[in-house]
C-alpha positions in Angstrom: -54.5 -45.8 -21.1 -57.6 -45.2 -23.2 -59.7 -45.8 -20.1 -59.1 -42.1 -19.0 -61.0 -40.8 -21.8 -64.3 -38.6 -20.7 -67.4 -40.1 -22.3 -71.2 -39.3 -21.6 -71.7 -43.5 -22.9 -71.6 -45.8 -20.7 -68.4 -47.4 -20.5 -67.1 -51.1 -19.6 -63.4 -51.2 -19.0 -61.9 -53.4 -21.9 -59.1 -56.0 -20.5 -56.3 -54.4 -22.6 -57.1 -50.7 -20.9 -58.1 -52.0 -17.8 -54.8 -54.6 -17.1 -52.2 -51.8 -19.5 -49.4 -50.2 -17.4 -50.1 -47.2 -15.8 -46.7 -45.9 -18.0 -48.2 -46.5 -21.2 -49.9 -44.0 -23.4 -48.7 -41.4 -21.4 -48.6 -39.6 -24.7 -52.0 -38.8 -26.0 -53.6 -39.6 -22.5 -53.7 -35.9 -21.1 -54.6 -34.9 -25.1 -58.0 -36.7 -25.0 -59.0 -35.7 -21.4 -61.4 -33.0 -21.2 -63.0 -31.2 -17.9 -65.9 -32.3 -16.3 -68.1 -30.0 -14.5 -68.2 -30.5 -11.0 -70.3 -30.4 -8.5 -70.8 -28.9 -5.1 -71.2 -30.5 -2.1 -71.7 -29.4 1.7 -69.3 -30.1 4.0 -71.0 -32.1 7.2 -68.5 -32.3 10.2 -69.4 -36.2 11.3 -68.6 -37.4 14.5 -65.6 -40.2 14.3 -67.0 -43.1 16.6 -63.8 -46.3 16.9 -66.0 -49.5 16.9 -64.2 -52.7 18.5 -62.8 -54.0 15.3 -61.3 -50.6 14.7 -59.4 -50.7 18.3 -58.3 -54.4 17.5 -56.8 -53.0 14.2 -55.0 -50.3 15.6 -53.3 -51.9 19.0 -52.5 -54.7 16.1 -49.3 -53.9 13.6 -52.4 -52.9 10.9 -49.6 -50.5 9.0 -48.0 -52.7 6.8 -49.1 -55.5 4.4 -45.7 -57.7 4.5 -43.1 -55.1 4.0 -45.5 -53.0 1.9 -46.8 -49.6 4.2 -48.6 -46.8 3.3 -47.0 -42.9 3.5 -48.8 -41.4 6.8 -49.3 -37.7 7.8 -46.9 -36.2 10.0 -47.5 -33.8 12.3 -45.6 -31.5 14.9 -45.1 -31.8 18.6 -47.8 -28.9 18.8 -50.0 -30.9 16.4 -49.5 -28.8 13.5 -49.1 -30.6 10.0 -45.5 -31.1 8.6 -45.8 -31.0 4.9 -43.3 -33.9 3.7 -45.1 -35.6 1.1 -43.2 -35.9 -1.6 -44.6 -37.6 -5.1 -42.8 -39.4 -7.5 -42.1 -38.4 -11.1 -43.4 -40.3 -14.2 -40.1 -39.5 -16.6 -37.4 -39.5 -13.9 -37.0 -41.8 -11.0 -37.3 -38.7 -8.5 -38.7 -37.3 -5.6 -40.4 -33.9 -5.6 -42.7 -32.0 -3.2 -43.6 -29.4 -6.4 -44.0 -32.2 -8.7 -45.8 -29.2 -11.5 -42.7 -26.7 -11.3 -40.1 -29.9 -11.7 -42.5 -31.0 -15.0 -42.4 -27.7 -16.3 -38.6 -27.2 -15.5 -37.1 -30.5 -16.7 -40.0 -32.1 -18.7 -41.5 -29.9 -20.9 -40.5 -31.2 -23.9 -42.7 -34.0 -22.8 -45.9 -34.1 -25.2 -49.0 -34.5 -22.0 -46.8 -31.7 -20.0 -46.7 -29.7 -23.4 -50.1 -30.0 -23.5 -50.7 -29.0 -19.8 -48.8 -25.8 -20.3 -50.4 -24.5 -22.8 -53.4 -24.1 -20.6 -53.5 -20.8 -18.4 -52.4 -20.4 -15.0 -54.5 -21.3 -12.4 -57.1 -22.7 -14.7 -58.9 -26.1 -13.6 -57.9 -27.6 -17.1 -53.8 -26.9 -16.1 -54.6 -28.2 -12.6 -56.2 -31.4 -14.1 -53.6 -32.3 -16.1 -50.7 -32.2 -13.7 -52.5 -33.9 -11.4 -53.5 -36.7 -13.8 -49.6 -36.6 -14.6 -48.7 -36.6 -10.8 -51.0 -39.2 -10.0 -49.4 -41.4 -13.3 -46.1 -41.3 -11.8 -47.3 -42.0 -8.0 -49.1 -45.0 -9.2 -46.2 -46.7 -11.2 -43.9 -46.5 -8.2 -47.4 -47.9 -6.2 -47.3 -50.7 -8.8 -43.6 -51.7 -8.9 -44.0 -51.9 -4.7 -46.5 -54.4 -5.0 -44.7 -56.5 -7.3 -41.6 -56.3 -5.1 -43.5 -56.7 -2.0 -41.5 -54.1 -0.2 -42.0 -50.1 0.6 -44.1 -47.6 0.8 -46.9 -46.7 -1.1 -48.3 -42.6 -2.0 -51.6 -42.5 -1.1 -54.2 -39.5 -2.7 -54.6 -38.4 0.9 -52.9 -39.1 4.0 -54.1 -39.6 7.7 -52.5 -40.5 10.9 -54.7 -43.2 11.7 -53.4 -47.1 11.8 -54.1 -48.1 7.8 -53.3 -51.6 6.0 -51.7 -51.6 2.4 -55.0 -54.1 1.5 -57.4 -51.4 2.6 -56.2 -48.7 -0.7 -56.9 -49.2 -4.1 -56.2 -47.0 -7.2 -58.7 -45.3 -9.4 -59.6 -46.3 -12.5 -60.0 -43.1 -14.0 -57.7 -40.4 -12.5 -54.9 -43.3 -10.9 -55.1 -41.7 -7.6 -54.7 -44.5 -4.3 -57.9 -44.1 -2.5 -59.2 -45.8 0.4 -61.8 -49.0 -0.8 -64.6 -47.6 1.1 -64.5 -44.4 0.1 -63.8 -45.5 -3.6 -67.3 -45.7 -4.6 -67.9 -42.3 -3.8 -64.9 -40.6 -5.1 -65.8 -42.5 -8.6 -69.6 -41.0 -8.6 -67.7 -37.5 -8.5 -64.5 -37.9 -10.1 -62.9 -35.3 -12.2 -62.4 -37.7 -14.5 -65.3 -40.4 -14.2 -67.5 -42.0 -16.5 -70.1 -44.0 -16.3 -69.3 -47.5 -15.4 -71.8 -50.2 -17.0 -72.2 -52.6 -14.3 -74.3 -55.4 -13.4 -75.1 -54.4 -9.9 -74.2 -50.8 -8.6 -72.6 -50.9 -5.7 -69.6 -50.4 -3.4 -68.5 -54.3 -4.2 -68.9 -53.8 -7.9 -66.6 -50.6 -7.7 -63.6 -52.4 -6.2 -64.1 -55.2 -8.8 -63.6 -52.9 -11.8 -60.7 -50.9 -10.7 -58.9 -53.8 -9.0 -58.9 -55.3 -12.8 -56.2 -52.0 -13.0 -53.9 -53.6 -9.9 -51.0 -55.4 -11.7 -50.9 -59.0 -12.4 -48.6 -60.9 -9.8 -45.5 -63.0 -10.3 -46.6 -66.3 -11.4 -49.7 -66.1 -11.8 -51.8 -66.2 -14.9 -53.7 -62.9 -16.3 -56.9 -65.4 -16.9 -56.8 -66.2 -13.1 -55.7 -63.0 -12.0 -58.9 -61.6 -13.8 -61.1 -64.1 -11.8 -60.0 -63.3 -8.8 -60.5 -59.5 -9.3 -64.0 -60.5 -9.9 -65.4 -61.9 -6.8 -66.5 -59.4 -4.4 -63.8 -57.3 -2.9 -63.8 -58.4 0.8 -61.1 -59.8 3.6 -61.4 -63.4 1.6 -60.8 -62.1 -2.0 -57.7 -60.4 0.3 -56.7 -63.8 1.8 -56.3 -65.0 -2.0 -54.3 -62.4 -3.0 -51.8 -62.9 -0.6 -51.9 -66.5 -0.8 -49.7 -67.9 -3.3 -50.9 -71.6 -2.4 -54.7 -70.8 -3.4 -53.6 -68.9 -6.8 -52.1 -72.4 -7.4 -55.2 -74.0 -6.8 -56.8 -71.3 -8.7 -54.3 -72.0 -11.7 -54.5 -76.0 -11.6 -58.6 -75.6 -11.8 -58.4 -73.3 -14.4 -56.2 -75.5 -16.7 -59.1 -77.9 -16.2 -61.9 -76.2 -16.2 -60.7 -72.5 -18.2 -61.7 -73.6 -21.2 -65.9 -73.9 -20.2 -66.8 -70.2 -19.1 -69.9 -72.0 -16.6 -67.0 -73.7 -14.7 -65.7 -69.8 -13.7 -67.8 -69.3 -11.3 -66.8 -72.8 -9.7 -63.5 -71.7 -10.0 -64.6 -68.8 -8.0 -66.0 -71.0 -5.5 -63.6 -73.4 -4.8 -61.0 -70.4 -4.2 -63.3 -68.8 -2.0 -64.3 -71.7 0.2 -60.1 -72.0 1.2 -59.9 -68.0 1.7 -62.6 -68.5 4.4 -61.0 -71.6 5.6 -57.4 -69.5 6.1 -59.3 -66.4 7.4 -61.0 -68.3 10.1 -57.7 -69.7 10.9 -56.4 -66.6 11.3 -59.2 -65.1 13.3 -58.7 -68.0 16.3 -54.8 -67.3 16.0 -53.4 -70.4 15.7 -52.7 -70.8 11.6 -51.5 -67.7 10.2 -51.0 -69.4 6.5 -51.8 -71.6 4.2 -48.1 -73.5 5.0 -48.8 -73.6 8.6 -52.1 -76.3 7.5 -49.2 -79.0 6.5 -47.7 -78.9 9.5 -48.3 -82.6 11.4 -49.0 -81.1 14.3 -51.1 -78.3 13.5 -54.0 -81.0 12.3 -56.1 -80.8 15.2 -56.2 -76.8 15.0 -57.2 -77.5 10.8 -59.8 -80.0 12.1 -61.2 -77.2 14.4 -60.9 -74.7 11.6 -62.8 -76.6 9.2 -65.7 -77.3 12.0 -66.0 -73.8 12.6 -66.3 -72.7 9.1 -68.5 -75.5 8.5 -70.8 -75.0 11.5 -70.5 -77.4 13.5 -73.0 -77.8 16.0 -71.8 -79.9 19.6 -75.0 -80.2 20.8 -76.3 -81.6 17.8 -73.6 -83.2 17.2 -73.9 -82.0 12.9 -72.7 -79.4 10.9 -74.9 -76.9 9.3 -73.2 -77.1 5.9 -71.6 -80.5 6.0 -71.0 -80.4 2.1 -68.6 -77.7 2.8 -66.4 -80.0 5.3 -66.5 -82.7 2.8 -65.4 -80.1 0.0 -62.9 -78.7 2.2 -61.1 -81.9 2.9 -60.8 -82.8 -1.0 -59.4 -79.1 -1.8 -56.9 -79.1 1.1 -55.7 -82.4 -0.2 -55.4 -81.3 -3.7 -53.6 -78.3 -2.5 -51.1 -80.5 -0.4 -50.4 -82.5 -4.1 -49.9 -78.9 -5.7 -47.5 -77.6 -3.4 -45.7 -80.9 -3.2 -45.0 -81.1 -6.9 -44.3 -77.4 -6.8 -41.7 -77.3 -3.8 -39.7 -79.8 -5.5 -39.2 -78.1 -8.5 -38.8 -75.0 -7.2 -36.7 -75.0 -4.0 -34.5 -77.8 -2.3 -36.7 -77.2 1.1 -36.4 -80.6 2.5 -38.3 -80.2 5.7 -41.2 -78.8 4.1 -41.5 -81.3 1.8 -41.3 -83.7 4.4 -44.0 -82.2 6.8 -46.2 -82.1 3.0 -46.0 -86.1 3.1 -47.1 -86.9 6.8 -49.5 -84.2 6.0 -50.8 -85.7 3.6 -50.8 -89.3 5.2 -52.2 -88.1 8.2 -55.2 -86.5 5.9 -55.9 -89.9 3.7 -56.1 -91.9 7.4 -57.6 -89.2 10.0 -59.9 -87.0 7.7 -62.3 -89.4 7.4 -62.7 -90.5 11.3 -62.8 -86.6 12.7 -64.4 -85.1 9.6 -66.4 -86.7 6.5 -67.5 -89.5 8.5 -70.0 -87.0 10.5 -70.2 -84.5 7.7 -71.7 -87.9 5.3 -74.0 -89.0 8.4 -75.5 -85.1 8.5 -76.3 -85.4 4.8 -78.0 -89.3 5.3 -80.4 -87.7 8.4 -81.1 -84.6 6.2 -82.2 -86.6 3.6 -84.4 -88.9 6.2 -85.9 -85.5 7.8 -87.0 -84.5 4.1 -90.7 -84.9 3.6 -91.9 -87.2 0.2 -93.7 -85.2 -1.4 -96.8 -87.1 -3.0 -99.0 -85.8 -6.8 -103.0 -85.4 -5.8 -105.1 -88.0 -7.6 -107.0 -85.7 -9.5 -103.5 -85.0 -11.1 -102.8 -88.3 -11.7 -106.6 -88.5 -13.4 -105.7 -85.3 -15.5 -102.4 -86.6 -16.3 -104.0 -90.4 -18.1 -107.1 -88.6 -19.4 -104.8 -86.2 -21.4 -102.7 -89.2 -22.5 -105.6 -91.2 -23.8 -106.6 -87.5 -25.9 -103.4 -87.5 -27.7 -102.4 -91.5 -28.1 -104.6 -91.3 -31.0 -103.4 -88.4 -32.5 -99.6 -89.6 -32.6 
């Protein structure tokens, strides 16, 4: 990848070296990379405080993301550290706890580990490029488990707290699986960083550039792949990525509207507005994905949903954002025709398809009584509560005197 090279320019990850295997260019990667000075920083021993959230997540199963974990530290009965980590090789599918000596044992005919030897020992330019080797072949098996779905993934460093699979992300520059909130920082002082041209600096716009390096999912498009790697990297972009229903949506929008790059941040939108819908689902326990919404009886519970997201407001009897109700409805219909024509080409599932039609039937006759009907009559009282705003005379005056100047003129 071209994307490792060191630069003082300011850099904007192309698509070809951003969305490139992580096996690719192996080559003349370590050739190009030269050392950047480092520097120092002070140690501060901070005080680990659990909020809530972080208690919820760890008396929850917060380990694994599907089948997909992530490699935790192991320690002793006395508490002492057990050194089992082992890393996987880029040229051999192998594990090894001394992943430099195996390079330089079995793959130093191998023109980056060729180049790392020739480097003294003990030298930071010999360290750099085994790790930036290590670190290629850890983040290859990273990407094949993602595309599987299944086992466990090597992060940079371990811990022996409760961690998710959704909460890591690789490095754009050195490859190494790093936690998202810590990315940011570990990019401003990588050994390998450059400086990233972005439009707005920031922990949100770090994720978005190096998940553009996270491989492109089974059946989905690169071009909508690439729009969902640029919305800000939060627990709704993560609802969409595990949803294969939304990327649907995503891809039936995008053959639409793909073509008119103003319509991609509709796209955007209309992807987003469903994540919020599933995540609040998810959050009152009831609908744990996007399948359990076409289930007949589950319509009440989606009614709820949609109110909550919405805002709705039982004293008031209104929603807040009742344009969001009414968008909702259309979206979760379109997705019921999606999945519909999708199911039947794809799998023989004859109960889900069934449950899809009385979904849908009970949508076209019920949405409009326990939904749009209120959501329309918040939008009609809005629209009465809205003051008319009236021109001053002398603006008027201004407006005909400077009329009557240039009717002669024209």
């Amino acid at each position: 990848m071209s994307c490792i090279e060191s630069s003082g320019d300011e850099y904007i990850p192309s698509k070809k070296s951003i969305c490139g295997s992580s096996s690719e260019g192996s080559d003349d990667l370590t050739s190009k990379v030269t050392l950047v000075k480092q520097k120092t920083y002070k140690k501060k021993k901070l005080a680990r405080t659990i909020s809530d959230k972080d208690k919820r997540a760890q008396s929850e199963d917060s380990e694994t993301m599907g089948n997909v974990s992530v490699m935790k530290l192991q320690k002793k009965e006395d508490g002492g550290r057990v050194y089992s980590k082992k890393h996987y090789c880029l040229y051999c599918p192998m594990q090894y706890h001394k992943m430099a000596r195996h390079l330089v044992r079995k793959h130093s005919n191998e023109s980056a580990v060729a180049k790392a030897i020739t480097f003294p020992l003990n030298s930071k330019e010999r360290k750099l490029h085994f790790d930036l080797i290590r670190n290629k072949g850890n983040r290859a098996h990273n990407n094949e488990v993602l595309k599987i779905g299944s086992g466990t993934l090597i992060p940079s460093q371990q811990t022996d707290e409760p961690v998710k699979a959704s909460d890591y992300m690789h490095c754009i520059n050195c490859e190494a699986l790093l936690k998202r909130q810590s990315l940011w920082r570990h990019m401003s002082r990588c050994r390998l960083s450059r400086k990233c041209s972005t439009t707005k600096p920031g922990i949100s716009r770090i994720q978005s550039i190096c998940a553009f390096a996270q491989p492109v999912p089974d059946g989905v498009s690169k071009n909508v792949w690439e729009l969902i790697n640029a919305m800000h990297q939060d627990e709704v972009t993560n609802v969409i990525r595990q949803e294969k229903s939304i990327m649907r949506f995503g891809e039936h929008l995008y053959a639409k509207h793909g073509h008119d790059k103003t319509k991609h941040e509709y796209i955007r939108q209309k992807m987003r507005e469903v994540g919020r819908l599933i995540l609040q689902a998810q959050k009152d326990g009831r609908l744990k994905k996007k399948e359990d919404f076409y289930v007949p009886s589950n319509f009440n519970f989606v009614v709820e949903a949609v109110k909550e997201v919405a805002g709705f407001n039982e004293e008031r009897n209104g929603y807040k954002t009742p344009s969001l109700a009414l968008k909702l409805g259309h979206s979760l219909k379109k997705i019921a025709d999606i999945q519909c024509e999708a199911q039947m080409a794809e799998s023989d599932n004859e109960e889900f398809l069934r449950n899809l039609e009385r979904s849908r039937s009970i949508y076209e006759k019920k949405w409009d009584v326990c939904v749009s009907s209120l959501a329309l009559q918040t939008l009609k009282e809005g629209r009465w509560n809205t003051p008319q705003l009236l021109p001053f005379t002398e603006d008027v005056k201004n407006m005909h005197v400077h009329l009557d100047k240039c009717r002669p003129e024209y």
